[in-house]
C-alpha positions in Angstrom: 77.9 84.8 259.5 79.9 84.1 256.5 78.5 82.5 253.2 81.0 79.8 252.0 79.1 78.4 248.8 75.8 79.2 247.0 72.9 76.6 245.5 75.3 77.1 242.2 78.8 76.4 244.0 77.5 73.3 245.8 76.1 71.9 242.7 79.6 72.3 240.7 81.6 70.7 243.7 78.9 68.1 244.0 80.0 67.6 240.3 83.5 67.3 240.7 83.2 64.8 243.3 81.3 62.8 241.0 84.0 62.5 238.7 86.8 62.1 241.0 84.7 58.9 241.9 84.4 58.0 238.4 88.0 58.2 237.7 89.1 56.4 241.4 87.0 53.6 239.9 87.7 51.6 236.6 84.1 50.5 236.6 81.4 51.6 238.6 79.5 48.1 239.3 81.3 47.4 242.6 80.6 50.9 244.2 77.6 51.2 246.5 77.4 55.2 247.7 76.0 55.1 252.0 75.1 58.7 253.0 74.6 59.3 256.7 71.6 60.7 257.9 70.4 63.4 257.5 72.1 65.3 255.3 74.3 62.8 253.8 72.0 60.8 252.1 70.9 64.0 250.3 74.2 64.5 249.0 74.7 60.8 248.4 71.7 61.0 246.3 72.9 63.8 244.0 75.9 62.4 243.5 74.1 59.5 242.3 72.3 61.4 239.5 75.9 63.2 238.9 77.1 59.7 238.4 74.2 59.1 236.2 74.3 62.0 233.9 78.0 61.5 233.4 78.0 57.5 232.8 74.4 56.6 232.2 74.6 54.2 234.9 72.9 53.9 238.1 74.8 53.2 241.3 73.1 52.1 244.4 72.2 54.6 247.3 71.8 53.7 250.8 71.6 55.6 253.8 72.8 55.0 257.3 71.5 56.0 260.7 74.7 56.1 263.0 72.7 57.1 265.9 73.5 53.8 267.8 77.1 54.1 266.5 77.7 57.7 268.1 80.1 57.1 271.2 78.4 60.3 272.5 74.9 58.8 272.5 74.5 59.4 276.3 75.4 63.2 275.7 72.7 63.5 272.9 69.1 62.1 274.3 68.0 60.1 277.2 66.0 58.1 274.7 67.4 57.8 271.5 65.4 56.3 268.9 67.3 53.8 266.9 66.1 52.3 263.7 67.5 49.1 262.6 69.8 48.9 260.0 68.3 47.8 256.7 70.6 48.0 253.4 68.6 47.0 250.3 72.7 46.1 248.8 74.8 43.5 250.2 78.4 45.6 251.0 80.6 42.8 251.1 82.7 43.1 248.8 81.8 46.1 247.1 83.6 49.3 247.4 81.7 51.2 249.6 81.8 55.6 249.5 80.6 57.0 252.6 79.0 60.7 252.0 78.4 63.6 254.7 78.1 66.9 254.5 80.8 68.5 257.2 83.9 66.6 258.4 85.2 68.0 261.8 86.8 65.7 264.4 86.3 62.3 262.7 83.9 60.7 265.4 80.6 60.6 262.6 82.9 58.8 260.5 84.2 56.4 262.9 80.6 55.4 263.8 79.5 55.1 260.0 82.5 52.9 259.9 81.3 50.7 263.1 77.9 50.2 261.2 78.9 49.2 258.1 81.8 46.8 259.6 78.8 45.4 262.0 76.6 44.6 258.9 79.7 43.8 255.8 83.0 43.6 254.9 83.5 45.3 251.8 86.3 45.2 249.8 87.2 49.3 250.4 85.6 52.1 252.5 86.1 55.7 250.9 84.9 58.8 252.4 83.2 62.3 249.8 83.1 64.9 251.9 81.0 68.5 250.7 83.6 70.7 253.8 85.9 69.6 255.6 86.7 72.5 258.8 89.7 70.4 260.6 90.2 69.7 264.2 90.3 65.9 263.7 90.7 64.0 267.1 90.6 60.7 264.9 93.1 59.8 262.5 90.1 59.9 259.2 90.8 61.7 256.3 88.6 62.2 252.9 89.2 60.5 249.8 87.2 63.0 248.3 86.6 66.5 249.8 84.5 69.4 248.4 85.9 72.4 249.8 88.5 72.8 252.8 87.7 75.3 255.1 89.5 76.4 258.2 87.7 76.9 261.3 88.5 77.9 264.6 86.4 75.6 267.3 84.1 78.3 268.4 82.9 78.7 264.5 79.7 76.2 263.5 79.7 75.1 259.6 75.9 74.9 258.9 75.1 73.1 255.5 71.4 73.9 254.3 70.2 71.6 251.9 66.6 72.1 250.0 65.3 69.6 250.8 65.9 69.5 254.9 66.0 73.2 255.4 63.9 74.7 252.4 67.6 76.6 250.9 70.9 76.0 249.9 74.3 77.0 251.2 77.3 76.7 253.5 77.8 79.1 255.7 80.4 79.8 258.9 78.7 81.1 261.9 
């Protein structure tokens, strides 16, 4: 097991992703940030109070269950439990920032994608990625990307969040 970032490394690239947003955007009232469950929508939120500290201004947070989405559903439980999508935002029309915490072969995306198409049509979908480890076998790319780190398949990124997993850190394993 290798440590790739600390509490204090994921914080500063959190950071800087909040300000790439910032200056991708000449105003902030179209975005809407969707993090995807589980750990997305805990990075979506602290990039939300990045945003805030940095502009004073609040932009809206929702999070997405793609578990209906997931083209491997059948692989991942017999009886998946699907909640139904609720968004407290309209996304049509708004520029919509989709945040997760590893990107690997593009699939999670694709299915965040489906679920936000099946709901809205905003006016742009970007992607904030906290690591991305390659092997894509979809043609999805980050708009924003925390760290790039190459893996080989056999390797796992693991993201621990406080608030899922009681610590902080990315680690290769």
């Amino acid at each position: 097991m290798k440590s790739i970032m600390d509490q204090a490394a994921m914080d500063r690239t959190l950071k800087r992703i909040a300000h790439e947003i910032i200056e991708h955007h000449k105003t902030m009232d179209n975005v809407v940030i969707v993090g995807i469950k589980t750990r997305g929508e805990y990075l979506a939120n602290r990039i939300q109070d990045k945003i805030k500290q940095i502009e004073s201004q609040d932009v809206p947070v929702e999070t997405l269950d793609i578990t209906f989405y997931r083209d491997d559903l059948s692989q991942k439980s017999a009886e998946p439990t699907v909640e139904p999508m609720s968004m407290k935002v309209d996304l049509t029309d708004k520029d919509v920032i989709i945040v997760d915490d590893v990107l690997y072969t593009g699939r999670t995306v694709r299915a965040a994608m489906d679920a936000i198409l099946d709901y809205a049509r905003p006016a742009r979908i970007q992607l904030a990625i906290l690591v991305d480890r390659g092997h894509r076998e979809l043609p999805i790319r980050a708009d924003y990307v925390g760290k790039n780190i190459p893996t080989s398949k056999s390797e796992t990124v693991s993201v621990q969040l406080e608030e899922v997993d009681g610590e902080e850190g990315v680690k290769i394993i």
